[in-house]
KEKE-3310 file (N, C-alpha, C; in steps of 0.2 Angstrom, whole numbers, plus 5000, padded with zeros to 4 digits):
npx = (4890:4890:4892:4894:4891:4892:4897:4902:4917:4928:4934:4931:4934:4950:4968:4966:4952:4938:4929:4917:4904:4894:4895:4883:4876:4874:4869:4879:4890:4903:4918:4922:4928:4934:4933:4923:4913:4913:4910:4898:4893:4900:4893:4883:4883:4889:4904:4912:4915:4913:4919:4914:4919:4916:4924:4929:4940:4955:4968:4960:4955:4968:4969:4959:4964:4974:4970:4963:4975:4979:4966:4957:4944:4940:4935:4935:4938:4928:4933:4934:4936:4936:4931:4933:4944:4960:4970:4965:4968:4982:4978:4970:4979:4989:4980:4973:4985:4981:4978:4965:4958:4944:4936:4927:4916:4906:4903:4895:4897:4899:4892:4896:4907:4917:4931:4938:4931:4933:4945:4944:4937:4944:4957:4949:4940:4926:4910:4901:4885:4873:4854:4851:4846:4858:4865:4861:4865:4881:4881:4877:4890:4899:4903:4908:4909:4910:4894:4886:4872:4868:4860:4843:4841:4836:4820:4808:4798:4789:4777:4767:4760:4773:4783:4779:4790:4800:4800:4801:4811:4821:4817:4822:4836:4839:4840:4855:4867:4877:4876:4871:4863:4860:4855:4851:4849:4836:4829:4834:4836:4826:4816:4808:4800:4802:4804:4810:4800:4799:4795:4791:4781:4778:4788:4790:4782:4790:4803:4802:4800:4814:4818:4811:4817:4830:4832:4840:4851:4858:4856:4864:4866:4869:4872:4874:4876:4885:4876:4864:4859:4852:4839:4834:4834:4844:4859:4857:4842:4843:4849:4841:4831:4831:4836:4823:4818:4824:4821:4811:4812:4818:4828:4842:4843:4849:4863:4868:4865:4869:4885:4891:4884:4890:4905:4905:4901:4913:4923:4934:4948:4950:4954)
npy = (4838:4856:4869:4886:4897:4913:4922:4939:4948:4960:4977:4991:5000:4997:5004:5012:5010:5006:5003:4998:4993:5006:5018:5024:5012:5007:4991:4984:4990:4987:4979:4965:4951:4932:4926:4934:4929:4914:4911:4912:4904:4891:4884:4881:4870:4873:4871:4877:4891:4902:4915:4932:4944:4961:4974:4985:4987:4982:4978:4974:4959:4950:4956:4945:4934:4933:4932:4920:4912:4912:4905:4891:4889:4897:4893:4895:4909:4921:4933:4951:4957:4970:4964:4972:4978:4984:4977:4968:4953:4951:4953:4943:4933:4934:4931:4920:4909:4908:4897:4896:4907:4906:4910:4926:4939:4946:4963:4966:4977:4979:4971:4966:4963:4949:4944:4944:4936:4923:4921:4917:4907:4898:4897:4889:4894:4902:4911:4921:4929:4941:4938:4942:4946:4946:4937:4924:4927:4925:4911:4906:4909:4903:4891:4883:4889:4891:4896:4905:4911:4922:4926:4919:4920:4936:4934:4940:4941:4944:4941:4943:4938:4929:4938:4936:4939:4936:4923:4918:4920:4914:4899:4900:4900:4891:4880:4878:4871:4875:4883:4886:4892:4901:4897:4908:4926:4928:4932:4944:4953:4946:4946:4960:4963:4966:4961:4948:4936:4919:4907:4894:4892:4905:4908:4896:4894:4903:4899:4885:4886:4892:4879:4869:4872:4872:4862:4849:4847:4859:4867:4880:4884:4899:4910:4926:4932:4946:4955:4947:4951:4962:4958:4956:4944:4930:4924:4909:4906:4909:4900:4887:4892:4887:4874:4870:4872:4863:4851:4846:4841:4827:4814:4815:4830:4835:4835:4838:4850:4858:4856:4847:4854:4865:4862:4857:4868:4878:4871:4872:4868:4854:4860)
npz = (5139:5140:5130:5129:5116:5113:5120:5126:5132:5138:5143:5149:5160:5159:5154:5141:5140:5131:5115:5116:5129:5130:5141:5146:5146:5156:5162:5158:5156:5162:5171:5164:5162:5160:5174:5178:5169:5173:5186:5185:5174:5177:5189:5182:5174:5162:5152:5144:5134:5117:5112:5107:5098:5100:5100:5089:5087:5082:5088:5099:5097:5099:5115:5118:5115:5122:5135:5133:5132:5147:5150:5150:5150:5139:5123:5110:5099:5090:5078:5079:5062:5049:5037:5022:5023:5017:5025:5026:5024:5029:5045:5047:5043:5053:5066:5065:5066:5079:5088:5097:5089:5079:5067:5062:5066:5055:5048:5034:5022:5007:4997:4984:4987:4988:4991:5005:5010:5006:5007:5021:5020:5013:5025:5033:5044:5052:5047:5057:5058:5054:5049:5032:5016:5011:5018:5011:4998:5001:5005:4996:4986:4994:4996:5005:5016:5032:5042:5054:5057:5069:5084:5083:5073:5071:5072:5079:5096:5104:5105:5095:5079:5070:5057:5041:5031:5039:5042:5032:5025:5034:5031:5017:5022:5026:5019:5012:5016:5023:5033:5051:5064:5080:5094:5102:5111:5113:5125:5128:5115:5105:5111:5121:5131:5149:5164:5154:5149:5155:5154:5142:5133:5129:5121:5111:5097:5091:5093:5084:5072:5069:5071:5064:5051:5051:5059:5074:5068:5067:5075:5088:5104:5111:5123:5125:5133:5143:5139:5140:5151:5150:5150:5163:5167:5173:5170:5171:5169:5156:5152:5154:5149:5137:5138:5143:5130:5122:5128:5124:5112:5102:5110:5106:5103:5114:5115:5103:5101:5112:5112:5102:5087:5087:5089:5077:5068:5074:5074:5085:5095:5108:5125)
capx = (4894:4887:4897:4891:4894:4891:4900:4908:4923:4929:4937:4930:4943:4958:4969:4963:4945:4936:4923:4908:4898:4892:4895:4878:4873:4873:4869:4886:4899:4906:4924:4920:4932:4934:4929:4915:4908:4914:4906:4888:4893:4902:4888:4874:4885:4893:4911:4918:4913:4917:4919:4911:4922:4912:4928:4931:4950:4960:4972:4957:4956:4974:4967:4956:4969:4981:4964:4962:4981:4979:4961:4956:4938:4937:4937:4937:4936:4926:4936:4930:4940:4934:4933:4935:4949:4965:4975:4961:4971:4987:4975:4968:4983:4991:4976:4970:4987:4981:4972:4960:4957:4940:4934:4926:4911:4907:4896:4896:4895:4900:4888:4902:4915:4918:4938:4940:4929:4936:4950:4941:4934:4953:4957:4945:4937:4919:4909:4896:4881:4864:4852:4848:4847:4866:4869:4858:4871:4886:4883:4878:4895:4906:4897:4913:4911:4904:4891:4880:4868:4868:4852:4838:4839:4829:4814:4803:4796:4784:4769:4762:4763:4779:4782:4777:4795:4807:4800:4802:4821:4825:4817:4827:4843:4841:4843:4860:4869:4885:4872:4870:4858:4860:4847:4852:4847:4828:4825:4836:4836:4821:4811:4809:4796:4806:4808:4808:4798:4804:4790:4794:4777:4779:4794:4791:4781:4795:4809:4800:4800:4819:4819:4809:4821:4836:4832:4843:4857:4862:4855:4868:4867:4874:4869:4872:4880:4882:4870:4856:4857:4849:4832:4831:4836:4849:4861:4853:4836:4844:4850:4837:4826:4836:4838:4816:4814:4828:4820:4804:4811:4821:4833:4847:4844:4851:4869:4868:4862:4875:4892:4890:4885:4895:4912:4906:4902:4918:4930:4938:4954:4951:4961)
capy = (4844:4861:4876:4892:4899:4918:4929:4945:4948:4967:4979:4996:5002:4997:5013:5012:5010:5000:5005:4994:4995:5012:5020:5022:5005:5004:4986:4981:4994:4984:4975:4958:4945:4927:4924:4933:4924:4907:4912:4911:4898:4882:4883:4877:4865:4875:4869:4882:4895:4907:4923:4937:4950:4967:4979:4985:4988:4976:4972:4970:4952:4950:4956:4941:4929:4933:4930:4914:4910:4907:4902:4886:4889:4902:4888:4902:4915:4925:4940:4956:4962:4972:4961:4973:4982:4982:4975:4963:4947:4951:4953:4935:4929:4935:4930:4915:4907:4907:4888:4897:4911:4901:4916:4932:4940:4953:4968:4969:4985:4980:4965:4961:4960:4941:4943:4943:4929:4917:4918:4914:4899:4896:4893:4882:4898:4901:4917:4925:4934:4942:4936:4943:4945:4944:4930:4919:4927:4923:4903:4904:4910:4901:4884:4876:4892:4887:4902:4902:4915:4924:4929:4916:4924:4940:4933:4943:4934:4948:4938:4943:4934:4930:4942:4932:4937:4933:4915:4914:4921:4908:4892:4900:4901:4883:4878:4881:4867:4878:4887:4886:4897:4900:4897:4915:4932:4927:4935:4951:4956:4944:4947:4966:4962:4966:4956:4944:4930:4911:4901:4891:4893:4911:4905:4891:4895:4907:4894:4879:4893:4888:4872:4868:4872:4870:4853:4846:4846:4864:4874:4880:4887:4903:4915:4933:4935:4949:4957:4944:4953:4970:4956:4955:4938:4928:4919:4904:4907:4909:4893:4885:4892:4883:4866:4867:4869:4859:4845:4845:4839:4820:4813:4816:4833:4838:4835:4842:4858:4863:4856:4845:4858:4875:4858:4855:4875:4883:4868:4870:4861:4852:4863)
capz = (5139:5139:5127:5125:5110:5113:5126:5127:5136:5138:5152:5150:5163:5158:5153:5135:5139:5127:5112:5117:5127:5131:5146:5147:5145:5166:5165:5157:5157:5168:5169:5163:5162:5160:5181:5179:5168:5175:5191:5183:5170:5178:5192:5179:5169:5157:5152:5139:5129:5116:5114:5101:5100:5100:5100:5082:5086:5079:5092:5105:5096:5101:5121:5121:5115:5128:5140:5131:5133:5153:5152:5145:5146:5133:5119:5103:5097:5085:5079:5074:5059:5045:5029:5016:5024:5012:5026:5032:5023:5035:5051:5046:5043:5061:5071:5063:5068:5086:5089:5099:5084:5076:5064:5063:5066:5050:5047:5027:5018:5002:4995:4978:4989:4993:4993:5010:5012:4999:5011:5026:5020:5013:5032:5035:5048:5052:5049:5063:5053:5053:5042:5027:5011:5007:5020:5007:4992:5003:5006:4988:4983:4995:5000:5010:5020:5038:5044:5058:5062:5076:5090:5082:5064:5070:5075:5084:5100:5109:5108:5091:5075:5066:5052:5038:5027:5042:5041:5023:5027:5037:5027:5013:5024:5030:5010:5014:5020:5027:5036:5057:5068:5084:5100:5109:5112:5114:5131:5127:5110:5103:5117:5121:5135:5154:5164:5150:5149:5156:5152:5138:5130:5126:5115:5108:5092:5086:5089:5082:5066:5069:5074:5059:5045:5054:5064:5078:5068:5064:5079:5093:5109:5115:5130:5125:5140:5147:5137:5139:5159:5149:5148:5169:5169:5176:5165:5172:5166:5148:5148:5157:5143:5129:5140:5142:5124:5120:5132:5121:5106:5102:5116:5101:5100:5119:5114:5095:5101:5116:5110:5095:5083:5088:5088:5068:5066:5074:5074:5091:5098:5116:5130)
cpx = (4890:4893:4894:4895:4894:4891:4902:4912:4926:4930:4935:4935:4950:4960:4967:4957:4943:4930:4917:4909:4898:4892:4887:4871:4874:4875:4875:4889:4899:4914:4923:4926:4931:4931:4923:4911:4907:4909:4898:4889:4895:4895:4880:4877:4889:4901:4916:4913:4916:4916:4916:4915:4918:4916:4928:4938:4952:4963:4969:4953:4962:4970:4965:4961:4973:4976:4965:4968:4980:4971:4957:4948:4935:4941:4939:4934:4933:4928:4931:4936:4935:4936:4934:4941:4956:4972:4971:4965:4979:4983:4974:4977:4987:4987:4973:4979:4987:4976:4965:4954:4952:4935:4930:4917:4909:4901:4898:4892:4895:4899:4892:4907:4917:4927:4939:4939:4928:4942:4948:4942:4942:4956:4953:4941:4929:4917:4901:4893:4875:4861:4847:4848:4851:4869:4867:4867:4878:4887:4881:4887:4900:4902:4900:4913:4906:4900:4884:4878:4865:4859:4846:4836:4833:4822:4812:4798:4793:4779:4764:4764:4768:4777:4782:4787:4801:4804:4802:4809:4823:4824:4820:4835:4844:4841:4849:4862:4877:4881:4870:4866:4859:4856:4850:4849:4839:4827:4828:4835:4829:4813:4811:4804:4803:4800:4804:4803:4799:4801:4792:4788:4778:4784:4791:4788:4785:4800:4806:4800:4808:4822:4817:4814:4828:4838:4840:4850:4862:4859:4861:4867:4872:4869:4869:4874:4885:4877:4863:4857:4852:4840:4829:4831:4842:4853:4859:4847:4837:4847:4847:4830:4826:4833:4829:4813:4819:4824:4815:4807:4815:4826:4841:4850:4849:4857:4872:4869:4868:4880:4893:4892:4889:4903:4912:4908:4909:4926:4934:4942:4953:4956:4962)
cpy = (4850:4865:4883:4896:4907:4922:4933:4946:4956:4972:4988:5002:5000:5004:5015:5013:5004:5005:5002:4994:5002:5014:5021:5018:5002:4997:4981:4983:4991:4981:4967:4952:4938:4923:4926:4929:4917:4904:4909:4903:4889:4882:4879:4874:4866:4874:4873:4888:4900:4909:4926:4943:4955:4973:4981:4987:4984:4971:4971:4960:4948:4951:4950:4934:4928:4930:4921:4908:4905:4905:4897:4885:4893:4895:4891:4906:4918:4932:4944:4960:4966:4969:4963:4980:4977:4977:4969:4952:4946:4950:4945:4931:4925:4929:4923:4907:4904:4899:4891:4902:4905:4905:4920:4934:4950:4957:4967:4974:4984:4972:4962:4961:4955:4940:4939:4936:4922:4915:4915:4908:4896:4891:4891:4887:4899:4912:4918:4929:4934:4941:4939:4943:4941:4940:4926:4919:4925:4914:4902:4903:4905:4896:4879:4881:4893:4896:4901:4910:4917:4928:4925:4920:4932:4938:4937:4940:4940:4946:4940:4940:4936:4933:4937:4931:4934:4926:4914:4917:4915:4903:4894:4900:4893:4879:4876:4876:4869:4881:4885:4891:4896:4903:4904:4920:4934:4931:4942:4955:4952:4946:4954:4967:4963:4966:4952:4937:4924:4908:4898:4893:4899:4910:4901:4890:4900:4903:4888:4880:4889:4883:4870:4865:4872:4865:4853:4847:4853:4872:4874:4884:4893:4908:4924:4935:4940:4952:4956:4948:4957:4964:4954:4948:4936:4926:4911:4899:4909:4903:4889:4884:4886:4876:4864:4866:4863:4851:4843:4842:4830:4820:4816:4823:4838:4839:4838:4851:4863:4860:4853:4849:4861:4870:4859:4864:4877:4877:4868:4866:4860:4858:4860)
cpz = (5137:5136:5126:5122:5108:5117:5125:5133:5134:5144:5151:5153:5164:5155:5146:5135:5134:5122:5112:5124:5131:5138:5148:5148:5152:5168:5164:5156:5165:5166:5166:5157:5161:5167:5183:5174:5170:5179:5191:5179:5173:5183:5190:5173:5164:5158:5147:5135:5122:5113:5107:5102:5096:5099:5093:5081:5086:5085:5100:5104:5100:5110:5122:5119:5122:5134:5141:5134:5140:5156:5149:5146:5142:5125:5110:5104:5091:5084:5077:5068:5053:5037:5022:5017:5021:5017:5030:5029:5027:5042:5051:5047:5048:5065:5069:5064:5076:5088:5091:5095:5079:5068:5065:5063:5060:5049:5038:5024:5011:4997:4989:4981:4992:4994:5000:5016:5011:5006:5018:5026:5018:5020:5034:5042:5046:5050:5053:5059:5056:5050:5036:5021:5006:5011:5015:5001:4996:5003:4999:4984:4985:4999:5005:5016:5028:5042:5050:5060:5069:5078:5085:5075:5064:5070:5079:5088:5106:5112:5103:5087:5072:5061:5046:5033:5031:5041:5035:5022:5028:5034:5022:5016:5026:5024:5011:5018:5025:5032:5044:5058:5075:5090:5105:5106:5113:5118:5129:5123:5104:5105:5117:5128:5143:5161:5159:5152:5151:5156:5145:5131:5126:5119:5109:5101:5089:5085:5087:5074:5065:5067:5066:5054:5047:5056:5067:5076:5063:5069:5086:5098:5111:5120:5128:5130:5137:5144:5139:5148:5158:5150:5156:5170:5170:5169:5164:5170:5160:5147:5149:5150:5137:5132:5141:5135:5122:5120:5128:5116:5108:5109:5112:5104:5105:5116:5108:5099:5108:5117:5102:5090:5084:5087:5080:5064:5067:5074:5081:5091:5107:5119:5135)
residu = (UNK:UNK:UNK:UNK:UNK:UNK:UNK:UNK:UNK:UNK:UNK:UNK:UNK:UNK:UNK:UNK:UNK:UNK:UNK:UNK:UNK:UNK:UNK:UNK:UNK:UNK:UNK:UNK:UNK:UNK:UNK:UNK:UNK:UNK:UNK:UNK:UNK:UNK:UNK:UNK:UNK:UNK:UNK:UNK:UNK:UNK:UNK:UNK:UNK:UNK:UNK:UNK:UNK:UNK:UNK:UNK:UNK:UNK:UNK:UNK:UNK:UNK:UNK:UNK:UNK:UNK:UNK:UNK:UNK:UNK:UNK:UNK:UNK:UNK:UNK:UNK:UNK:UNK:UNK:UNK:UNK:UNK:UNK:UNK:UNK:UNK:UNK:UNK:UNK:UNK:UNK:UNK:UNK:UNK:UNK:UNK:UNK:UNK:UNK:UNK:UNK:UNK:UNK:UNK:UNK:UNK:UNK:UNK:UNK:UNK:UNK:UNK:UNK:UNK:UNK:UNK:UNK:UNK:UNK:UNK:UNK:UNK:UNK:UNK:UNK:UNK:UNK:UNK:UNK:UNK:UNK:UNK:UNK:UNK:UNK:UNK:UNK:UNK:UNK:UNK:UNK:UNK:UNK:UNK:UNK:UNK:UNK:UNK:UNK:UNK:UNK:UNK:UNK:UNK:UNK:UNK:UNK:UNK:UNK:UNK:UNK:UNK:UNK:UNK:UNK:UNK:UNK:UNK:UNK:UNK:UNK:UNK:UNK:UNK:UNK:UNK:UNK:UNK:UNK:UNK:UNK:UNK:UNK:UNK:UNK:UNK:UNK:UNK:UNK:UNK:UNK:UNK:UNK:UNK:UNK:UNK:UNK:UNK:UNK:UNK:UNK:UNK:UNK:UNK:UNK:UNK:UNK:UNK:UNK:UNK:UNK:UNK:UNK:UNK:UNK:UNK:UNK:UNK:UNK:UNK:UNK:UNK:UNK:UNK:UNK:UNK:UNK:UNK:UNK:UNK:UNK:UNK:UNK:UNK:UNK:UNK:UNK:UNK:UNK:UNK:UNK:UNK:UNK:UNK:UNK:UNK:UNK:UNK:UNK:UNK:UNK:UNK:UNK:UNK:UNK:UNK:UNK:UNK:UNK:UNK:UNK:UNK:UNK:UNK:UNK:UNK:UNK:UNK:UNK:UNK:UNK)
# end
């Protein structure tokens, strides 16, 4: 079973519009639904995925539930609330009654404020992060709380050497036994290179960087769809990427990496 763990879903032209992505951003102000991702995704094996909300209006979490409601291959969701808004433990409360509601993806502005994320971990929900300094003080503080980092922990994968401190990020975040990483945004936003690269080599010393301190059983798979289009490659040839490094390592680590983990991470219920 393949899942990918990192889509966006957004209508730009509905009568509201939408605040992501930028009308200027050509290659995906577009409508993008559920079928279009299908389209791409069940053709190369993928069986669910789910969702990264992008919107910062509340009740565009709610929009993707209702999505979710008649389509069973949006398997969760990751909301976007604002974790130190006063009314962010009623938002949670709502939305986190939804099976498909798996938890949120947060900017944090305000490094002593773990309220919001006491409760997270309360519901037994996941948080979506970047990795820095204060994801480290986060898994420190709240150690039941499941976090996976998003786009390859910042890596930079151009073709010159790793910066010496993001390596020593990451083997300190993989201390961290709540701690997940996940294998996307390589060609789009790791990569900067267009059309990206699809050889494996090119990569492979930056994820191995990952792989390393993570190992098999805490890295996951997601696409960055539609995003990952802005890197002139298919959806295809981002998953392909994955399924060649992936192939390099144990026979184990195929099934770890593209549903396994993101099941242990986000918890999911079957649809």
């Amino acid at each position: 079973m393949i899942v990918d763990t990192h889509i966006h879903l957004y209508d730009p032209h509905r009568p509201e519009g939408a605040p992501w992505p930028d009308p200027d951003d050509t290659v995906i102000y577009l409508t993008t639904l559920p079928d279009r991702c299908i389209e791409r995704a069940k053709p190369v094996g993928v069986e669910g995925a789910v969702v990264v909300e992008c919107s910062e209006w509340v009740e565009d979490n709610q929009w993707v539930l209702d999505l979710a409601d008649d389509e069973p291959f949006i398997l969760g969701l990751v909301g976007n609330l604002d974790i130190h808004d006063e009314r962010f433990g009623d938002h949670i409360d709502r939305f986190s009654k939804h099976p498909v509601f798996r938890g949120i993806r947060a900017r944090m502005w305000k490094p002593d404020d773990f309220d919001g994320l006491r409760k997270l971990s309360d519901l037994d929900l996941s948080l979506d992060l970047s990795l820095n300094e204060l994801t480290l003080s986060i898994a420190k503080e709240l150690p039941d709380l499941r976090i996976i980092i998003n786009h390859c922990a910042g890596i930079k994968m151009d073709g010159d050497d790793p910066e010496p401190d993001a390596v020593d990020l990451v083997r300190r975040a993989a201390e961290h036994p709540n701690m997940f990483c996940k294998l996307s945004g390589m060609m789009d936003l790791r990569c900067t290179i267009r059309p990206a690269p699809t050889e494996i080599d090119h990569y492979a010393r930056y994820l191995d960087i990952l792989w390393d301190a993570f190992s098999e059983d805490r890295m996951i798979f997601g696409s960055d769809w539609p995003v990952s289009d802005r890197s002139d490659r298919s959806y295809a040839d981002v998953l392909k990427l994955a399924q060649d490094y992936v192939s390099t390592k144990p026979a184990s680590a195929e099934a770890k990496v593209f549903s396994e983990n993101a099941r242990r991470a986000y918890k999911w219920q079957d649809r």
